[in-house]
C-alpha positions as CSV (number, residue, x, y, z in Angstrom):
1,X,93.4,126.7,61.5
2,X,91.4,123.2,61.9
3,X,88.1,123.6,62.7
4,X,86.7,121.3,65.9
5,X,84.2,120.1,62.8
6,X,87.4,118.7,60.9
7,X,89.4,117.7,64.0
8,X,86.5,115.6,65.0
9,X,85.4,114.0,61.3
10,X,84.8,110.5,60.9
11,X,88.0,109.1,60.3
12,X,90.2,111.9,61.9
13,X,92.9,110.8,64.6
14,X,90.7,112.4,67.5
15,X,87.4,110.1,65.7
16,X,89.7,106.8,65.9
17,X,91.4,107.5,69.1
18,X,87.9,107.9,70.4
19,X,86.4,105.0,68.7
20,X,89.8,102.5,69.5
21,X,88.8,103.1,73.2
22,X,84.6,102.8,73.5
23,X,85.5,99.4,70.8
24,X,88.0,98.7,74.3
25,X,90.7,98.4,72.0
26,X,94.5,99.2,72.9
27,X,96.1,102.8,71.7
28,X,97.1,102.4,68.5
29,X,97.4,105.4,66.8
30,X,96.0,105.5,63.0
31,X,93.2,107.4,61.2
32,X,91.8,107.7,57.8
33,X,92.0,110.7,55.4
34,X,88.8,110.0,53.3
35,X,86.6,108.9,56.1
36,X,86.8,105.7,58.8
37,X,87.9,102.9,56.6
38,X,88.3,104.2,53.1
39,X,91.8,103.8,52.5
40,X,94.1,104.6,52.8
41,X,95.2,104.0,56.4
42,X,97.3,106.4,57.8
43,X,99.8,104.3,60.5
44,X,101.6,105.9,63.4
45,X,105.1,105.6,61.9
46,X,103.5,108.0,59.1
47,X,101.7,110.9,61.7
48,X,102.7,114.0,62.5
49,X,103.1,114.9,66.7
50,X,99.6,117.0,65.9
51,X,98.0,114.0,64.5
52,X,99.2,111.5,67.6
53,X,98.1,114.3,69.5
54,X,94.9,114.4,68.6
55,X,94.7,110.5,68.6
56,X,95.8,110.7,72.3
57,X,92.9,113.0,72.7
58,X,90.2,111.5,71.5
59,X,91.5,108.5,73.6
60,X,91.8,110.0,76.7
61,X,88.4,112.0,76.0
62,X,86.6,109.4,75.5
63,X,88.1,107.1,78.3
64,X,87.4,109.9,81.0
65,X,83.3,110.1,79.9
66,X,83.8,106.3,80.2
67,X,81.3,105.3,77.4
68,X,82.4,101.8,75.8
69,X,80.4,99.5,73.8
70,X,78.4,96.7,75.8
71,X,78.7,93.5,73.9
């Protein structure tokens, strides 16, 4: 069983789901298996429903606490 340690490390779907919404970035579902950028880059037509899942997630997580990046 994932921990919520592992489902929320830097680079998992839930981390970049999160992050592609407070960088106000479109859905695009992705993540990174050795951390947030260290490749390689793992593309939606390569994740499992658990993974997009967990993408949506971290999306919809972090749109409903509403926290984006102020540039």
């Amino acid at each position: 069983m994932e921990s919520t340690k592992e489902k929320h490390a830097h680079g998992s779907p839930f981390d970049r789901g999160g992050a592609d919404y407070y960088y106000s970035r479109g859905r695009n579902p992705h993540y990174y298996p050795n951390g947030t950028y260290h490749e390689p880059r793992i593309e939606r037509k390569d994740m499992s429903k658990k993974q997009l899942k967990e993408y949506n997630e971290g999306y919809d997580e972090a749109q409903k606490l509403g926290c984006k990046k102020e540039y």
